[in-house]
C-alpha positions as CSV (number, residue, x, y, z in Angstrom):
1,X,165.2,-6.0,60.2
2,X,168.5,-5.3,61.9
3,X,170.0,-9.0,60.9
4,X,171.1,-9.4,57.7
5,X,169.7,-11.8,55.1
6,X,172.3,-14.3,53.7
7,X,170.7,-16.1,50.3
8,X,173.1,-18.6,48.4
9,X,172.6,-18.0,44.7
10,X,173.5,-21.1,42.6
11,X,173.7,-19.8,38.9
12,X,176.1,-21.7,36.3
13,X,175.3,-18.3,33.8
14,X,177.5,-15.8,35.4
15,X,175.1,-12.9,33.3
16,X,172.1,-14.4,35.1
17,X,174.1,-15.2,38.3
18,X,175.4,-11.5,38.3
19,X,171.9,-9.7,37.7
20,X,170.4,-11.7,40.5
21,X,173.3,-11.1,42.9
22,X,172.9,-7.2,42.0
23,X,169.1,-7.3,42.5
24,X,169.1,-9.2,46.1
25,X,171.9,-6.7,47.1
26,X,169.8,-3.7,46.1
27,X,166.2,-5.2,47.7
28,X,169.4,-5.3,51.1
29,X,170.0,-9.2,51.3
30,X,173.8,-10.1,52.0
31,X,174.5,-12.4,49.1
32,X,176.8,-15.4,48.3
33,X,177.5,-17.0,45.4
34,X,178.3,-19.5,43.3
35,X,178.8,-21.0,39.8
36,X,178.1,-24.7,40.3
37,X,177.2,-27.4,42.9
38,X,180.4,-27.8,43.8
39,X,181.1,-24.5,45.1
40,X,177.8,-24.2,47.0
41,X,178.3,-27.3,48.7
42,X,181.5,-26.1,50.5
43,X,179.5,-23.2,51.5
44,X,177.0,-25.0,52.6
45,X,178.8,-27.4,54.4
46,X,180.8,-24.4,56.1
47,X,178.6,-23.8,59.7
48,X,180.3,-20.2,59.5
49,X,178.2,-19.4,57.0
50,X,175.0,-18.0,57.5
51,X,172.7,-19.0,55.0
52,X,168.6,-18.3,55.2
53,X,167.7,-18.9,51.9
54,X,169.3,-20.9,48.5
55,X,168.3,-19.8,45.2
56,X,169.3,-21.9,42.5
57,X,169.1,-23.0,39.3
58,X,167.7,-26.2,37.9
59,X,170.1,-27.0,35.5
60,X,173.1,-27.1,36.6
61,X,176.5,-29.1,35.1
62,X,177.6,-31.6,37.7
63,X,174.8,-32.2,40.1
64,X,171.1,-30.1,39.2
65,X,169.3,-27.9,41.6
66,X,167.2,-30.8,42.7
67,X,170.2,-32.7,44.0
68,X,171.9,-29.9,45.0
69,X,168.7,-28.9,47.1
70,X,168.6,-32.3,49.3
71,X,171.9,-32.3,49.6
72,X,171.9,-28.9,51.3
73,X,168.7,-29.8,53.2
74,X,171.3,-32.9,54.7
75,X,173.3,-30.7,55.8
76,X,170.7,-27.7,57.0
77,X,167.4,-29.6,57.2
78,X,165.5,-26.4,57.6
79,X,166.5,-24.3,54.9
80,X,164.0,-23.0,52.5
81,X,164.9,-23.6,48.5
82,X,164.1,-21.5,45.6
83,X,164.5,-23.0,42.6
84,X,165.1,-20.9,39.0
85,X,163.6,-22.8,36.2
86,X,162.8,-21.2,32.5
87,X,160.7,-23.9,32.6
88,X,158.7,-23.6,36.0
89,X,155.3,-25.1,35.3
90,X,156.6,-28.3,34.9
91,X,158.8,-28.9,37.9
92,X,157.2,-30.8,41.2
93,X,159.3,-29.1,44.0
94,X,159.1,-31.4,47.4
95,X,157.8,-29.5,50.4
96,X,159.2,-26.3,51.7
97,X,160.5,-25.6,48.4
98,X,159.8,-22.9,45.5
99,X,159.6,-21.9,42.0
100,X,160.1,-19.0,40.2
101,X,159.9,-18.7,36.3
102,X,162.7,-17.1,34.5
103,X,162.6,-14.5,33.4
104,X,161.4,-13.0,36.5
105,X,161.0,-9.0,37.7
106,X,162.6,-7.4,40.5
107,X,159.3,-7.6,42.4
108,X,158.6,-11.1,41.1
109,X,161.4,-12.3,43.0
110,X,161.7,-9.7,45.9
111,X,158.1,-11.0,46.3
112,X,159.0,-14.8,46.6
113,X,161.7,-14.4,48.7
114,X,159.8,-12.4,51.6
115,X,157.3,-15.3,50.9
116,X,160.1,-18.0,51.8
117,X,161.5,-16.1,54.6
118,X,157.9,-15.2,56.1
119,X,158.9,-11.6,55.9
120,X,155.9,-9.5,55.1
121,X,157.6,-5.9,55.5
């Protein structure tokens, strides 16, 4: 794949957010980042960016992953979302949307983000 990946990772934990943003960079995905709605939202809404993928989390302060998520698909109707939940059974994602559980492994979540980006390699 000669075009880079871009995923927006929405993580209030800056740990969590860190270790994600170190494991997507290893697995070769560019990666941008952010600590809250707020900031994601001006990168979303910045056409510059490329973004393939957002990753966040479901609870966020200010406006949750589920907000966050419709909002972004406003502004880029086609986007895939992956949300992070430690509490994933229970979450009803709307169409074209994910799950993963926290915790997660490396493969766990190298796995579901080929999945969302119909990359099989």
């Amino acid at each position: 794949m000669s075009v880079t990946t871009t995923i927006l990772v929405v993580e209030d934990d800056a740990i969590v957010r860190m270790l994600i943003v170190d494991v997507l960079e290893e697995l070769a995905f560019k990666v941008l980042a952010a600590e809250g709605s707020t900031d994601a939202l001006i990168l979303l809404e910045n056409q510059a960016n490329t973004i393939d993928l957002l990753m966040t989390d479901v609870g966020l302060p200010e406006m949750d992953g589920k907000e966050l998520a419709m909002r972004a698909r406003e502004l880029r109707p086609n986007l895939p979302v992956l949300f992070a939940s430690g509490y994933a059974a229970s979450i009803e994602v709307p169409d074209g949307m994910s799950v993963i559980g926290k915790p997660f492994s490396i493969d766990q979540l190298r796995d579901k983000v080929k999945s969302l980006l119909g990359d099989a390699s």
